[in-house]
N, C-alpha and C positions, 0 to 999 in steps of 0.2 A: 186866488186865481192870478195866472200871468199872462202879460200881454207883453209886448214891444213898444215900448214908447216910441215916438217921429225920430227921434236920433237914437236912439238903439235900433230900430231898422236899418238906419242911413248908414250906422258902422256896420249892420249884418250885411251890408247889399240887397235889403229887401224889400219890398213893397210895404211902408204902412198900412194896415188894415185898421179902421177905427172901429172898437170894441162897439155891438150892436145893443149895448142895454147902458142904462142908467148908472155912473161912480154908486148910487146908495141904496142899484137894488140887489136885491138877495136871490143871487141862482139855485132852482134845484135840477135843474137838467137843461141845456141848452144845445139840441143837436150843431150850430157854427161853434162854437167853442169844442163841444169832442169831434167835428171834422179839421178845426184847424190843430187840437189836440196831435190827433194822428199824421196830418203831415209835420207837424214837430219830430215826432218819432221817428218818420219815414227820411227828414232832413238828414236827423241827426245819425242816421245808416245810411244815406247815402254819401255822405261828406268825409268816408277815407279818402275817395276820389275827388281828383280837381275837377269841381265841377261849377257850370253857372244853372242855377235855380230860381226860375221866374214865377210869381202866379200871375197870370194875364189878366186882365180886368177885362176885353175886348172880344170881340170874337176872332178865328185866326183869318177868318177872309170871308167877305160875302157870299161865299159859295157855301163854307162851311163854319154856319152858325151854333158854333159850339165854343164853349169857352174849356179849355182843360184847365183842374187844378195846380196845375205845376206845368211850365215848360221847360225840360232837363236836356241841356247839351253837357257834354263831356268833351268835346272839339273834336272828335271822329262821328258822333254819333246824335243823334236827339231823338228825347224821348216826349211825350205828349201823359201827363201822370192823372187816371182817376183815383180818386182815393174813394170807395164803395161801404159808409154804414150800415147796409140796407135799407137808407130809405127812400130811396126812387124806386119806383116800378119799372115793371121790366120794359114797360112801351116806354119808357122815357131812354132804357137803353138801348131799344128797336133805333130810335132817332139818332142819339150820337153817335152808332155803329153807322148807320148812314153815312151823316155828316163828317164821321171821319174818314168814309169810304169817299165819299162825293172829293174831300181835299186830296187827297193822296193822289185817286186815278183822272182830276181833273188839272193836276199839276200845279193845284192854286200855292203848294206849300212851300215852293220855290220863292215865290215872295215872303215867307215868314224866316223856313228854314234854311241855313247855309249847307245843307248837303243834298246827297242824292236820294234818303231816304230818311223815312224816322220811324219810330215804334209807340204804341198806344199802349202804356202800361195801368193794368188794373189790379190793387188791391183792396182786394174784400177786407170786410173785419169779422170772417170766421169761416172754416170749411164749408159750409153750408152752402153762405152765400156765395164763395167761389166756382161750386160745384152748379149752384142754379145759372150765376152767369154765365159762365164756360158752354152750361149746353145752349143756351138762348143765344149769344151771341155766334157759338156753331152754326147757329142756322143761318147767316145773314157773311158768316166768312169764316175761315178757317189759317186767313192771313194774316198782318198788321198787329194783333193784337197778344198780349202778355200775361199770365195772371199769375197774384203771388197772395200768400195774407201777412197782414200786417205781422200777426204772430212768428208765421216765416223767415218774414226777412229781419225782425229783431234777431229771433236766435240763430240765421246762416247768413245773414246780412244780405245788402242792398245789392252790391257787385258780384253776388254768388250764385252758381248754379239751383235758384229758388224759384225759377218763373217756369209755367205751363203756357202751354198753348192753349187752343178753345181744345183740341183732343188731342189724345194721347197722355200717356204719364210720363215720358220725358221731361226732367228738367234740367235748364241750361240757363245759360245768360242772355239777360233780354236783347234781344235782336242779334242773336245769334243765329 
């Protein structure tokens, strides 16, 4: 298993995360390890592009009590990243579709983000679950939000025509 030591972060530009188990114990499945797995992957597809890639520890604002996995500027653009194993339920994503509905049309995101708007990107880790989310969070908006699978964006990449909307089979670049 690989982690980021304090100063291999500090040259990555990235948050220290300290490893949540024991140097001498023995993993057989640990869902934080294959969720920061995969944004590993998702990093390392997105970084043809100059980008800054945050994970926030914090919430983005008292209105919107939501922490996203990843906050990705590009310097035109920002994105807010879930990264989706299947294991929340779906009322768990009733609440962040809120929360991130609540920051957007409450204007709270102007104190976080330096533009005029930003996009919620969601990748599942498989068509299935993409397909479940897509329709659930259809019901709550048809806006804001992105979706791609992890499998996707390895093999057409990060910055490519790989993301859906909650409907429709058009795909385009996020926040396009």
């Amino acid at each position: 298993m690989y982690t980021l030591s304090k100063q291999g972060a500090t040259e990555a530009g990235t948050p220290f995360v300290y490893p949540k188990w024991r140097p001498d114990s023995f993993l057989l499945g640990n869902a934080f390890v294959a969720h920061q797995l995969a944004l590993g992957d998702l990093y390392i597809c997105a970084s043809a592009k100059e980008i800054s890639w945050q994970q926030p520890a914090l919430p983005l604002s008292p209105v919107a009590r939501v922490i996203p996995d990843v906050y990705i500027d590009d310097g035109q653009q920002a994105f807010l990243l879930e990264m989706d194993l299947g294991t929340e339920a779906l009322s768990v994503w009733t609440r962040k579709v809120s929360a991130y509905l609540k920051f957007a049309v409450s204007g709270e995101y102007r104190g976080t983000i330096p533009h005029s708007q930003f996009a919620v990107l969601v990748v599942a880790d498989s068509d299935s679950r993409l397909t479940a989310l897509r329709r659930h969070i259809s019901k709550q908006t048809q806006k804001l939000f992105w979706f791609s699978t992890l499998d996707t964006i390895k093999r057409q990449g990060f910055w490519a025509a790989s993301w859906l909307r909650a409907t429709g089979d058009a795909r385009s670049l996020p926040g396009a």
